[in-house]
LUMBADREN-637277 format. One line per field, with one value per residue (C-alpha): residue number from 0; x, y, z. Coordinates in steps of 0.2 Angstrom, whole numbers. Layout:
<nodes>
i = [NUM:...]
x = [X:...]
y = [Y:...]
z = [Z:...]
</nodes>
This chain:
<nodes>
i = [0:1:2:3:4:5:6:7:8:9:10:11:12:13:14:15:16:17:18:19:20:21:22:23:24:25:26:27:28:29:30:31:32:33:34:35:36:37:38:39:40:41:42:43:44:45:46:47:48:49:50:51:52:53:54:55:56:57:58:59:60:61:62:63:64:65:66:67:68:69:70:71:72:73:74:75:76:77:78:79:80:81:82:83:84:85:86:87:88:89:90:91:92:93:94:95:96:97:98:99:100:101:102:103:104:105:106:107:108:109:110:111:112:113:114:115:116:117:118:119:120:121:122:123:124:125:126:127:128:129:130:131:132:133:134:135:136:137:138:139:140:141:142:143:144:145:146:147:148]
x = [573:578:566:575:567:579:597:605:614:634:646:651:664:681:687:708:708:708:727:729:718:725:720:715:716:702:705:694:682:667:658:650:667:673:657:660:676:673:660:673:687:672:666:688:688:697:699:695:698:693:700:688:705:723:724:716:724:740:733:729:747:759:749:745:757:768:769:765:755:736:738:748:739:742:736:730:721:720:713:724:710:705:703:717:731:728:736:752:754:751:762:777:774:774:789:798:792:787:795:791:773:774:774:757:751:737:734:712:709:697:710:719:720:728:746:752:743:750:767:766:760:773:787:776:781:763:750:736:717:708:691:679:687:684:685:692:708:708:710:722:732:732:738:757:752:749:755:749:762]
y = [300:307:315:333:329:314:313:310:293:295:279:269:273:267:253:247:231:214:214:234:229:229:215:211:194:193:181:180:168:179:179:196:202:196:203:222:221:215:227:241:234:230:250:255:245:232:212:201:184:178:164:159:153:154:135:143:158:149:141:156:163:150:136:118:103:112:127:140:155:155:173:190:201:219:219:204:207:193:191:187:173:160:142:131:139:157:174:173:156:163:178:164:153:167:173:157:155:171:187:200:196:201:221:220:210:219:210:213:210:210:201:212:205:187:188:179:191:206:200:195:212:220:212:212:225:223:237:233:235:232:228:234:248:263:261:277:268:255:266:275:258:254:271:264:247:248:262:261:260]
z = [177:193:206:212:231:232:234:216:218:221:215:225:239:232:241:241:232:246:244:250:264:284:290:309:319:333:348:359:369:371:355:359:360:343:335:342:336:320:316:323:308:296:296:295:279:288:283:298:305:321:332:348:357:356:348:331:333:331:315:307:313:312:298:300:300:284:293:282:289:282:282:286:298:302:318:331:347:358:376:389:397:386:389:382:377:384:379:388:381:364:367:371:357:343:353:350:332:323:335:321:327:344:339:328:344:356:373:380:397:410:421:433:448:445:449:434:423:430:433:412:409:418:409:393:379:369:371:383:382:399:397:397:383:373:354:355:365:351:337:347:350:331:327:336:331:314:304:285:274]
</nodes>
């Protein structure tokens, strides 16, 4: 029996199926960071994976010893500081290995004052977030990044 003083139920939103879903790559060291970001892809209906540093960003990009990729990703947004192997490291190692990657790839940073990261982003085609950011100039990033097809 329904009470007319609460909402009648509605189904379910429809949701695309987990193969019709974008998914995002997230790489960054700040956990805090991740998390915002995930819950930002989470509410657009977004898959997610994260990678604290560029080492398991790789993994996820470029696969373990047999080289397969774990996974394709529509969009990955990775910081340009990290420890290890950093963004500009990254950047060159998919450049070398998977180039068809480098257009889905988002560069973060709160890094504008080293000269190695400003000469990088100067001669750098990928889009750039500078920290802290608006998730209103995300969304506007992934509309060139990643158009739904």
């Amino acid at each position: 029996m329904h009470d007319p003083s609460e909402p009648r139920p509605t189904a379910p939103a429809a949701t695309p199926s987990d193969a019709a879903r974008p998914r995002a790559l997230l790489v960054d060291d700040e956990p805090v960071i991740r998390q915002a970001l995930r819950r930002f892809f989470v509410r657009m209906g977004w898959d997610v994976d994260e990678a604290e540093d560029g080492t398991e960003a790789l993994r996820h990009l470029l696969g373990d010893d047999d080289g397969a990729p774990t996974r394709e990703y529509a969009v990955i947004i990775s910081d340009l500081r990290m420890p290890g192997i950093s963004g500009i490291e990254l950047h060159a190692r998919l450049a070398a290995a998977r180039p068809e990657l480098l257009d889905r790839l988002i560069l973060s940073t709160g890094d504008s004052v080293s000269s190695e990261a400003a000469d990088f982003l100067r001669h750098s085609s990928c889009p750039v977030l500078n920290k802290p950011f608006e998730l209103a100039e995300l969304r506007a990033m992934l509309a060139r990044v990643h158009a739904p097809g």
